[in-house]
PyMOL CGO cylinders between C-alpha atoms (Angstrom):
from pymol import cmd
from pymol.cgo import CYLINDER

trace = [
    CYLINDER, 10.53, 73.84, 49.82, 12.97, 71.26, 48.11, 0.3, 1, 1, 1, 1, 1, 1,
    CYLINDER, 12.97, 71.26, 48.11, 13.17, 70.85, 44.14, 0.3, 1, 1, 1, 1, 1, 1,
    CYLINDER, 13.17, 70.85, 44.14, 10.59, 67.82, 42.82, 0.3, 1, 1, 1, 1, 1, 1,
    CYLINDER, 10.59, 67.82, 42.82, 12.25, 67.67, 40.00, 0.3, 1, 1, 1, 1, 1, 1,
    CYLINDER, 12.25, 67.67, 40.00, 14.85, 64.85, 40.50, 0.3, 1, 1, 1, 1, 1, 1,
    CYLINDER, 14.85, 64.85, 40.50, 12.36, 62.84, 42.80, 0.3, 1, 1, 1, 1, 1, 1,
    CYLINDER, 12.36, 62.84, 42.80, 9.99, 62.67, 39.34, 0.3, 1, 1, 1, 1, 1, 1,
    CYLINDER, 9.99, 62.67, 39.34, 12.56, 62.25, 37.33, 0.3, 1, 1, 1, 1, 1, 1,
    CYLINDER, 12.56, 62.25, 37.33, 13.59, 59.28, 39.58, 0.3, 1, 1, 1, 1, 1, 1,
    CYLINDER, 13.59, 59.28, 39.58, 10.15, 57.71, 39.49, 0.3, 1, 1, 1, 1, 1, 1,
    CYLINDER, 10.15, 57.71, 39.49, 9.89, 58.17, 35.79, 0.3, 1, 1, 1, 1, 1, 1,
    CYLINDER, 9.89, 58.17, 35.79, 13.50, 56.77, 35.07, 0.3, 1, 1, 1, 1, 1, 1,
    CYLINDER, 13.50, 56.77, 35.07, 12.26, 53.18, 37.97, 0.3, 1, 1, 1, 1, 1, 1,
    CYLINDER, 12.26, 53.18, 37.97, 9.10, 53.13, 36.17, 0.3, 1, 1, 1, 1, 1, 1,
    CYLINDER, 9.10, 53.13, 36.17, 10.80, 53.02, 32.59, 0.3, 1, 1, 1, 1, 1, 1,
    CYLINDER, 10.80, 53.02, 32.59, 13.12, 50.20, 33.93, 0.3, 1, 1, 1, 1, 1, 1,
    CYLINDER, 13.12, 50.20, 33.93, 10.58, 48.16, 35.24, 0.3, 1, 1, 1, 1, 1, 1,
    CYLINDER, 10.58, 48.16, 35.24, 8.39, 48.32, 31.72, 0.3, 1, 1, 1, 1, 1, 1,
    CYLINDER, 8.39, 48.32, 31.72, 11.68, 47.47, 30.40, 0.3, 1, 1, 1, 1, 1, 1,
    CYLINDER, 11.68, 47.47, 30.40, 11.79, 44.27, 32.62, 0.3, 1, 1, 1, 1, 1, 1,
    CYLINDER, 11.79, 44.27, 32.62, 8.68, 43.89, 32.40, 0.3, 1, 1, 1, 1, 1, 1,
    CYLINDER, 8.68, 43.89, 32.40, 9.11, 43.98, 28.50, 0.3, 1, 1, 1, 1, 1, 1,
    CYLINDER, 9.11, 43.98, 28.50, 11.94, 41.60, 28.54, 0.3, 1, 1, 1, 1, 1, 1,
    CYLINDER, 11.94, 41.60, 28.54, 10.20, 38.86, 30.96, 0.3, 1, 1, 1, 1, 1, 1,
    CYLINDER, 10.20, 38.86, 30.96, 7.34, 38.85, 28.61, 0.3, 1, 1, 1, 1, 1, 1,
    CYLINDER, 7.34, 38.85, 28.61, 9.02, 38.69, 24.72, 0.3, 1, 1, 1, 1, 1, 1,
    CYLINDER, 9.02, 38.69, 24.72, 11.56, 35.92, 26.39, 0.3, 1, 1, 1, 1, 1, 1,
    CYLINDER, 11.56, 35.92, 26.39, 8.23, 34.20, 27.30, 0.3, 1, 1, 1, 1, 1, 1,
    CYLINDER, 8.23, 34.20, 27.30, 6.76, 34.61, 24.06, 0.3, 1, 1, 1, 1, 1, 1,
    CYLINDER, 6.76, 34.61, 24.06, 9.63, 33.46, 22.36, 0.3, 1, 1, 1, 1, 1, 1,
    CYLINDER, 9.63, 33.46, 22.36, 9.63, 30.48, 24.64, 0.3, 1, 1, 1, 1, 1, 1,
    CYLINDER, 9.63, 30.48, 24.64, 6.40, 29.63, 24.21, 0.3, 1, 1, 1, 1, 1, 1,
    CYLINDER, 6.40, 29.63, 24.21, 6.76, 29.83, 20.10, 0.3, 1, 1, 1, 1, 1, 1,
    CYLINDER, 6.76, 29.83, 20.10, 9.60, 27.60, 19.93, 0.3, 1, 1, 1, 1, 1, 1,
    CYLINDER, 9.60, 27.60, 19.93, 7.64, 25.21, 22.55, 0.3, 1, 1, 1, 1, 1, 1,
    CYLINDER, 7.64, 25.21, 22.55, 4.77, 24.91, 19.99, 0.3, 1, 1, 1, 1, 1, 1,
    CYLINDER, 4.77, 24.91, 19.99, 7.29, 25.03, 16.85, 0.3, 1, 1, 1, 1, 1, 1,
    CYLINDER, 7.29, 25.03, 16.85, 8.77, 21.36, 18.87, 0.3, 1, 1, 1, 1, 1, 1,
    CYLINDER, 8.77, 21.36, 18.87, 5.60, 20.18, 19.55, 0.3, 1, 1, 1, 1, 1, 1,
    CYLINDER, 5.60, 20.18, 19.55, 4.43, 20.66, 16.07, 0.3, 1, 1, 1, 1, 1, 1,
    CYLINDER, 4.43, 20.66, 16.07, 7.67, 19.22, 14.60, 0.3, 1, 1, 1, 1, 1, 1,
    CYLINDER, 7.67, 19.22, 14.60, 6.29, 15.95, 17.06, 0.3, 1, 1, 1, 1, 1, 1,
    CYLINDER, 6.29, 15.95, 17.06, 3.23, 15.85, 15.82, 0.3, 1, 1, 1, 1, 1, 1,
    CYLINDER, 3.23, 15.85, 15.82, 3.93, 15.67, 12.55, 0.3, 1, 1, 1, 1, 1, 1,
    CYLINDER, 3.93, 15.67, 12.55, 6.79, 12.87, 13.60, 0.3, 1, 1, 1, 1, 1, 1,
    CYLINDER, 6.79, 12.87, 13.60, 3.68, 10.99, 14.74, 0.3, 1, 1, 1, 1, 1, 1,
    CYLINDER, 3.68, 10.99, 14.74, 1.52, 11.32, 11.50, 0.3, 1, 1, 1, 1, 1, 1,
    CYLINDER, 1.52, 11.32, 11.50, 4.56, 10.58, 9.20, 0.3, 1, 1, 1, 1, 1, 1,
    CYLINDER, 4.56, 10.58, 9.20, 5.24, 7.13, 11.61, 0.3, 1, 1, 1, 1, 1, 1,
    CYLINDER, 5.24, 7.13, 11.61, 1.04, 6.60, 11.57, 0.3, 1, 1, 1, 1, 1, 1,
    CYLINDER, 1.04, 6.60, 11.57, 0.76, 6.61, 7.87, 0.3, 1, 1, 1, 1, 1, 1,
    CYLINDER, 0.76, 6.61, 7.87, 3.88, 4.44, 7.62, 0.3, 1, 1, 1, 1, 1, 1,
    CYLINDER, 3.88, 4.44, 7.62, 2.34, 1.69, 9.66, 0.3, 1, 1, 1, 1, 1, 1,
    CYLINDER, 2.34, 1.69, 9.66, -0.99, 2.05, 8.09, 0.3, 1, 1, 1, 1, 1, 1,
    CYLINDER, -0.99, 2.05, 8.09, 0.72, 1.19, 4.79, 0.3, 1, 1, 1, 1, 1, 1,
    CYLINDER, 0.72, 1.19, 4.79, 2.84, -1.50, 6.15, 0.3, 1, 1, 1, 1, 1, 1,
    CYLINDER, 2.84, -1.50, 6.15, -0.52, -2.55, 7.68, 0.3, 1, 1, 1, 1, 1, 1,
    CYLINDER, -0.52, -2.55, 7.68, -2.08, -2.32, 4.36, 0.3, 1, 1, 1, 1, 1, 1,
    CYLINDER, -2.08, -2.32, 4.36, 0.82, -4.44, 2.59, 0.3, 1, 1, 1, 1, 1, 1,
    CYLINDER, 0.82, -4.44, 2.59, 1.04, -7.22, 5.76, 0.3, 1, 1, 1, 1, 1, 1,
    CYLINDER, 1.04, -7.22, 5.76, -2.73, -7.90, 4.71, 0.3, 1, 1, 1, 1, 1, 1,
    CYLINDER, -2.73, -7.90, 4.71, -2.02, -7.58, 0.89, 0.3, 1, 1, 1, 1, 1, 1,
    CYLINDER, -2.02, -7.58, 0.89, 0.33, -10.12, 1.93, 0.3, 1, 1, 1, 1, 1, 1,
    CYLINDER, 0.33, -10.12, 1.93, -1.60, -12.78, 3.93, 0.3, 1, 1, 1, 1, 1, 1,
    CYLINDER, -1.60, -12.78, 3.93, -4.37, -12.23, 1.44, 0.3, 1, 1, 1, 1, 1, 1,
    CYLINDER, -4.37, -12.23, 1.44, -2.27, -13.51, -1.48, 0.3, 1, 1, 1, 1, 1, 1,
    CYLINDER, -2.27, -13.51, -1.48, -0.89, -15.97, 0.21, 0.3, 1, 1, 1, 1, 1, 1,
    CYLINDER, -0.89, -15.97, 0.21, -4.14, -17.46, 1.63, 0.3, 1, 1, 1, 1, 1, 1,
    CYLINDER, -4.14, -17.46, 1.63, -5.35, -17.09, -2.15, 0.3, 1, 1, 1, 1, 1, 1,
    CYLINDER, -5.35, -17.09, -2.15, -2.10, -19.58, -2.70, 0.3, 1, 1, 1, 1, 1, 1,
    CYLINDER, -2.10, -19.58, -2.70, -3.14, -21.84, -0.40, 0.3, 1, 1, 1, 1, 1, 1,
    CYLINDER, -3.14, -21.84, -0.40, -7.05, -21.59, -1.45, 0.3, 1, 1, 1, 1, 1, 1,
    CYLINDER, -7.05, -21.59, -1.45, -6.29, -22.74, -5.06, 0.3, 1, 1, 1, 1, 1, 1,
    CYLINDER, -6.29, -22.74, -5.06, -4.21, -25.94, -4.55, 0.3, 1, 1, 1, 1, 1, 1,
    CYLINDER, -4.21, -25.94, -4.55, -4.08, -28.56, -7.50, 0.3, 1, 1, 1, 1, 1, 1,
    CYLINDER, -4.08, -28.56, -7.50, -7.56, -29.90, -7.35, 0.3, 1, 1, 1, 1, 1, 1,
    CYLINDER, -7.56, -29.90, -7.35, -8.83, -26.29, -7.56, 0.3, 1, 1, 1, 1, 1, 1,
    CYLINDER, -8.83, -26.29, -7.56, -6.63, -25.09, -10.40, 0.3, 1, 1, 1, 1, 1, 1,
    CYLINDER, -6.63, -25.09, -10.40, -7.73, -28.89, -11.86, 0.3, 1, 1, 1, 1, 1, 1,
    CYLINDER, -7.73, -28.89, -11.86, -11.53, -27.64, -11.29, 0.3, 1, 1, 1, 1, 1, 1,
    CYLINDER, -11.53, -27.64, -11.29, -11.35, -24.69, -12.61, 0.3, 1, 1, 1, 1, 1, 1,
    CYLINDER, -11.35, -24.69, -12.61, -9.56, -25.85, -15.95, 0.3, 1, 1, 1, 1, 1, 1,
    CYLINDER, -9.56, -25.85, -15.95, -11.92, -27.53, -16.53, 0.3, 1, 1, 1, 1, 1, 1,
    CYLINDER, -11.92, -27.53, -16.53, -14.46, -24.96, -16.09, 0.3, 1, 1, 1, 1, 1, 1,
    CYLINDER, -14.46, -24.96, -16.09, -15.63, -25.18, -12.52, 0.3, 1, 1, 1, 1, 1, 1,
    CYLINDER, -15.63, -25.18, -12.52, -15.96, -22.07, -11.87, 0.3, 1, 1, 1, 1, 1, 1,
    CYLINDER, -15.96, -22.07, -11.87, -19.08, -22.10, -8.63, 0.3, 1, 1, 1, 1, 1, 1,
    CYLINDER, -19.08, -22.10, -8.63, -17.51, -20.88, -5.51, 0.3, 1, 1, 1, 1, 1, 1,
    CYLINDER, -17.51, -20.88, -5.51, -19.31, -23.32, -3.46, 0.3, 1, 1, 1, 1, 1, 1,
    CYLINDER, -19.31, -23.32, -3.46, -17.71, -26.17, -5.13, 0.3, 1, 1, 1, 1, 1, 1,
    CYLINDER, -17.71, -26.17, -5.13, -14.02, -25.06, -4.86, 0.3, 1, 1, 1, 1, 1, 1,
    CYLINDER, -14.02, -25.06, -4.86, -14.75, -24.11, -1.46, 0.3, 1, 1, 1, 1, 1, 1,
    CYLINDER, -14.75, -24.11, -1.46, -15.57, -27.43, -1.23, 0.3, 1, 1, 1, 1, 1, 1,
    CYLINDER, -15.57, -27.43, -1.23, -12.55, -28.86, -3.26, 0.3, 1, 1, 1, 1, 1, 1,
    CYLINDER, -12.55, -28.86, -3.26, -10.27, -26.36, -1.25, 0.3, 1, 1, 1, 1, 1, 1,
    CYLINDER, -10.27, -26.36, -1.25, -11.58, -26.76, 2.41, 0.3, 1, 1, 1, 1, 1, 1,
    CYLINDER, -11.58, -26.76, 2.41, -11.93, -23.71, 5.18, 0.3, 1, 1, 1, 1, 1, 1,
    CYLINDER, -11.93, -23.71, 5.18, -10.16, -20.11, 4.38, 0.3, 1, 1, 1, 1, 1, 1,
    CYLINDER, -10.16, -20.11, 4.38, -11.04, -17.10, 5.53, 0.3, 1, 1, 1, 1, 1, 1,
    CYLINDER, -11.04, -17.10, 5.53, -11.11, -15.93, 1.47, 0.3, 1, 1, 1, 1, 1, 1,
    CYLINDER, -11.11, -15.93, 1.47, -14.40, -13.70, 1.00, 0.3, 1, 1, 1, 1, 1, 1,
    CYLINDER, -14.40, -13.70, 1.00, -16.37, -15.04, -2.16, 0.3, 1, 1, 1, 1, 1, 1,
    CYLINDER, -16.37, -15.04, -2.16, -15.41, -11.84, -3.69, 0.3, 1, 1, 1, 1, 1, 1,
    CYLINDER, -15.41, -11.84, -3.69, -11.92, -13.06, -3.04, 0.3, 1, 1, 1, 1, 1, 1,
    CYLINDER, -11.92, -13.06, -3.04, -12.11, -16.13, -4.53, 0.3, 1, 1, 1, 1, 1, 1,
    CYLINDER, -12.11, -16.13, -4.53, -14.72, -14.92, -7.49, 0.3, 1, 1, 1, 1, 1, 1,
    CYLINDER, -14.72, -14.92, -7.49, -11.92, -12.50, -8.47, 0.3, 1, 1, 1, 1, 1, 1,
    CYLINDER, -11.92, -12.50, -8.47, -9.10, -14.88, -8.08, 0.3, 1, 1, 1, 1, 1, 1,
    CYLINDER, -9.10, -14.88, -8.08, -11.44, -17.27, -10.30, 0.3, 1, 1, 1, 1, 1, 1,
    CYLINDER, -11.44, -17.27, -10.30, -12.08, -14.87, -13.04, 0.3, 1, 1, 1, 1, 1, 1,
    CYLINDER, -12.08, -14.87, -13.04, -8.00, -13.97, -13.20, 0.3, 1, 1, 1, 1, 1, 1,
    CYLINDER, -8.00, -13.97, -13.20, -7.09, -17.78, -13.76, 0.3, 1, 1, 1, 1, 1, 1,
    CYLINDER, -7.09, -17.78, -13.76, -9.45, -18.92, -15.71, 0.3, 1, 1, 1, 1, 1, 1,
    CYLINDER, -9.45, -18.92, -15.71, -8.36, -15.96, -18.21, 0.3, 1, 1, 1, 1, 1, 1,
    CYLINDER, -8.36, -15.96, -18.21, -4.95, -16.74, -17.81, 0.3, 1, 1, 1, 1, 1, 1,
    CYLINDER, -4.95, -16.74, -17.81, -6.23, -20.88, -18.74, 0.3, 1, 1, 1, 1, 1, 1,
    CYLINDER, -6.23, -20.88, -18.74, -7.74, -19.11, -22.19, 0.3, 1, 1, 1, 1, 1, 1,
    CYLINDER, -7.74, -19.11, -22.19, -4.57, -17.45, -23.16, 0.3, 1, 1, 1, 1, 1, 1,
    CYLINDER, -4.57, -17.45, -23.16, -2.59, -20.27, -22.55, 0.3, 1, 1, 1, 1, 1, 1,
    CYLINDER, -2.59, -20.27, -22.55, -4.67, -23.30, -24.56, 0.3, 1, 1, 1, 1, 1, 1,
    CYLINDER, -4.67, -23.30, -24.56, -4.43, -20.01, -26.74, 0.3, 1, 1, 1, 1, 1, 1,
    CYLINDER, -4.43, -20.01, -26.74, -1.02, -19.68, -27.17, 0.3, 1, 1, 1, 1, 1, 1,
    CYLINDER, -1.02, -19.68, -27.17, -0.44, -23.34, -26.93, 0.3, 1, 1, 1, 1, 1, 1,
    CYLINDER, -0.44, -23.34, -26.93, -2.91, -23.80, -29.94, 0.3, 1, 1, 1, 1, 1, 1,
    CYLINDER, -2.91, -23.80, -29.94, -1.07, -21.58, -31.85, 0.3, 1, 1, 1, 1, 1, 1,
    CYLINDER, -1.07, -21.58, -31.85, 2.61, -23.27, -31.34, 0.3, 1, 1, 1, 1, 1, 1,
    CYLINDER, 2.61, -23.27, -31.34, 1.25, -26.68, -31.09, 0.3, 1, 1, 1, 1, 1, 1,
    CYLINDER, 1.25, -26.68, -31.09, 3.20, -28.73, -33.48, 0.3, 1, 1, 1, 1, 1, 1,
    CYLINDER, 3.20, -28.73, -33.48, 2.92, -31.90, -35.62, 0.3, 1, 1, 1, 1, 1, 1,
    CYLINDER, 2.92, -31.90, -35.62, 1.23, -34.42, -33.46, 0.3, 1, 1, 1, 1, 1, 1,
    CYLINDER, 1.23, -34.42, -33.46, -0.86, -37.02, -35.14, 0.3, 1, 1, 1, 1, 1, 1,
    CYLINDER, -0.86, -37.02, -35.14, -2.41, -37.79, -31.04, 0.3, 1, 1, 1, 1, 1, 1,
    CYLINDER, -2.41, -37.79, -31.04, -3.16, -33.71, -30.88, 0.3, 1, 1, 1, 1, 1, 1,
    CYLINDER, -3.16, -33.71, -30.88, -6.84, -32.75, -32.22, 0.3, 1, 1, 1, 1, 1, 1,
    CYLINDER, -6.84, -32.75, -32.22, -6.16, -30.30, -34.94, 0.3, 1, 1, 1, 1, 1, 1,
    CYLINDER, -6.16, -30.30, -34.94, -2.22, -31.19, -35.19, 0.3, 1, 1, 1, 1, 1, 1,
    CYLINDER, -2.22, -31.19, -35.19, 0.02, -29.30, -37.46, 0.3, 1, 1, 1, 1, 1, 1,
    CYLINDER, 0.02, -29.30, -37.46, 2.71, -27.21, -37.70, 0.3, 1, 1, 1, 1, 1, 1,
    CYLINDER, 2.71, -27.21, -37.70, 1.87, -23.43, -36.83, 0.3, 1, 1, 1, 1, 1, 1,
    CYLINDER, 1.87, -23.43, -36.83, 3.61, -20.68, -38.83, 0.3, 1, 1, 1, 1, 1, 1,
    CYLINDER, 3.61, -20.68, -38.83, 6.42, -20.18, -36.91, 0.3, 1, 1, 1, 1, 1, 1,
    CYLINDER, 6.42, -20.18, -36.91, 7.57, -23.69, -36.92, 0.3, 1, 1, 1, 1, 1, 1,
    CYLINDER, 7.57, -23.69, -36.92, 6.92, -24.00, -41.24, 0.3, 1, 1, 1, 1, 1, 1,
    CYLINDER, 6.92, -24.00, -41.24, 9.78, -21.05, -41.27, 0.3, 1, 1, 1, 1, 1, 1,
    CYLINDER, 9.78, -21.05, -41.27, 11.88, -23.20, -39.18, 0.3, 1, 1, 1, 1, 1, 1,
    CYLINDER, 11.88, -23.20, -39.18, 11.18, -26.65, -41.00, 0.3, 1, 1, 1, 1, 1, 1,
    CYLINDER, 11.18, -26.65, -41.00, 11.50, -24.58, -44.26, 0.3, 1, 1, 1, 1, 1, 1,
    CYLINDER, 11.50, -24.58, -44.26, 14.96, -23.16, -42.90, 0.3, 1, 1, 1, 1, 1, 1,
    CYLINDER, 14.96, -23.16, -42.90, 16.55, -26.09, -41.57, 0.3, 1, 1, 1, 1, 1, 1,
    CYLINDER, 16.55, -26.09, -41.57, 15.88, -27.97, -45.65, 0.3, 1, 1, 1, 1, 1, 1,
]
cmd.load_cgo(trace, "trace")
């Protein structure tokens, strides 16, 4: 009867090489697959990054047309209005004409100018100088130094 030994030895030694191929087939797919999803990730996040840019730049483009429909909401006869203490929505709606401008909008926007008006007749108040026509005329304290320094 003939020697088994090298026939199992052969099947062991093709059966190790196979595994081995085997092995090799599937890591090389693995690593495939990992650097597939690594891409895809790096993608994705490409998309997010250019998704939250144009949500901002959507954010600032209505910033944008807001302010500038608040520009063209409170023309002269508005800012005149509200100087003078007009301050119902209704009527500078009225004064202004149609705009898209919510009444928060415009309430805000209001509130803003009409503060800026008080620092200014403020400030103005306080510099106002010599004017026998001007309701509580005289020289403010700055301008006494500078009549005082020019003597």
């Amino acid at each position: 009867m003939a020697d088994p030994n090298p026939f199992l030895s052969t099947i062991a030694a093709t059966s190790a090489t196979l595994v081995a191929i085997i092995g090799g087939l599937l890591v090389a797919r693995f690593v495939s697959l990992t650097s597939e999803q690594d891409g895809a990730k790096r993608v994705l996040e490409d998309a997010r990054e250019r998704f939250r840019t144009a949500e901002l730049r959507a954010a600032e483009a209505k910033a944008d047309l807001r302010d500038w429909e608040i520009s063209r909401f409170f023309d002269d006869d508005v800012l005149e209005a509200i100087s003078h203490g007009e301050y119902d929505v209704g009527e500078l709606r009225r004064l202004a004409g149609d705009t898209p401008l919510s009444d928060e909008n415009i309430a805000d926007t209001v509130e803003i100018i009409a503060e800026e008006f008080g620092r200014a007749r403020s400030t103005l108040r306080e510099l106002r100088v010599m004017d026998t026509d001007a309701p509580g005329g005289g020289l403010s304290p700055a301008f006494r130094f500078h009549d005082m320094f020019r003597q």
